[in-house]
N, C-alpha and C positions, 0 to 999 in steps of 0.2 A: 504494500500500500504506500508505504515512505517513497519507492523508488517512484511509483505512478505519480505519484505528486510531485515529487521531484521534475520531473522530466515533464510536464504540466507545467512548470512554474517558469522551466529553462524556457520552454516553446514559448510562452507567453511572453515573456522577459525578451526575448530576442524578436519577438513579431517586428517587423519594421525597424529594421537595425540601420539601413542607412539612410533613412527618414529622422531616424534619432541620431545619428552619428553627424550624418551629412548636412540635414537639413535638407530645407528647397530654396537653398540661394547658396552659394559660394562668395566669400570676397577674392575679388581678382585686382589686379593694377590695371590701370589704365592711364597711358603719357600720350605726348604729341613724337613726329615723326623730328621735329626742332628742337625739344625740349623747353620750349618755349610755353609760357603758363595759361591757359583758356578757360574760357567758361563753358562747358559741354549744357547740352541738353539730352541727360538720362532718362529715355521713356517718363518725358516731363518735368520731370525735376532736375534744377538748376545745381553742376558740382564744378569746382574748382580744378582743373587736371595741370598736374599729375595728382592722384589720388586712388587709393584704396577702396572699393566702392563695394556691395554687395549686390549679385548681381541674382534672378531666377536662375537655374539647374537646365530646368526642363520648354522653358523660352527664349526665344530668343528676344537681345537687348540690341535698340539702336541708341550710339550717341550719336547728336548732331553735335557740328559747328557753327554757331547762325552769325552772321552780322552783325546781328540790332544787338548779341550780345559782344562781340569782340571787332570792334572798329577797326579796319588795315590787315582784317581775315577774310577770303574764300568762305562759302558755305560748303560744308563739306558732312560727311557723318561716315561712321561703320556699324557696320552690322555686328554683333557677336551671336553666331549660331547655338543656340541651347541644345541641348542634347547628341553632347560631342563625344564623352566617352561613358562607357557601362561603370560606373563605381567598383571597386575590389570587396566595399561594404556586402552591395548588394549579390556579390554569389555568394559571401560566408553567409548569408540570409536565408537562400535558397539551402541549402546546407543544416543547417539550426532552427530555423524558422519555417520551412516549408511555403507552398503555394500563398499561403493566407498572409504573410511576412513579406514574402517576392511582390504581391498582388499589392500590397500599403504602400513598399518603395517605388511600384511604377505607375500607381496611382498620383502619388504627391508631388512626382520627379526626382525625389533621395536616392533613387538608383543611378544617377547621372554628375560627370564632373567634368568639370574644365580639361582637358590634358595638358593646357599650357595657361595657366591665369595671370600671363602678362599680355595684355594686346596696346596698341598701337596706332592710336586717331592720323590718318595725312591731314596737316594744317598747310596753309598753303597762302602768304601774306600775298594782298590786292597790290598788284603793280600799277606804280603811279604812272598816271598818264602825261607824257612829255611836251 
């Protein structure tokens, strides 16, 4: 009865390991191709780059580079494709947790990770006109 329970509590305890591990957002870095300092537009909200920023898993994020926010800049943006690599979370899941555990991580997106969480906006200053 002790081991039933046991192994009931493990199963439980591990449901959704890299939903609990991972989350559904990663922080990743995001800089300019100049190293020069901008104000992006993250899926709406206003961040300062270079910066650490947290991003969804299992979405994809666009920054922009707008004008009206950086004067003597290109409008420019990148895309960051969501659901770029399978987490290492999520098979020790499938493993310990079974379908019900697997099913929570690719429900929420915790089965997913950046494989490189540094990316890289092209800024690109407005050549003056002569």
């Amino acid at each position: 009865m002790r081991k039933i329970l046991g192994l009931t509590l493990a199963l439980v305890f591990f449901t959704g390991c890299a939903t609990i591990s991972n989350q559904m957002s990663q922080r990743v870095a995001i800089g300019t191709n100049t190293g020069d300092a901008v104000t992006a537009d993250i899926n709406g909200q206003k961040v300062m780059l270079p910066a650490s920023v947290k991003i969804s898993r299992s979405n994809d994020t666009v920054v922009k580079i707008l004008p009206v926010d950086n004067p003597g800049y290109e409008a420019t943006q990148l895309v960051i494709v969501g659901k770029q690599e399978v987490s290492l979370w999520f098979w020790g899941n499938i493993l310990w947790g079974g379908t019900s555990g697997s099913l929570t991580d690719w429900l929420t997106g915790g089965m997913w990770q950046y494989s490189n969480p540094n990316f890289v906006v092209p800024v690109k200053k407005v050549e003056k006109k002569k």
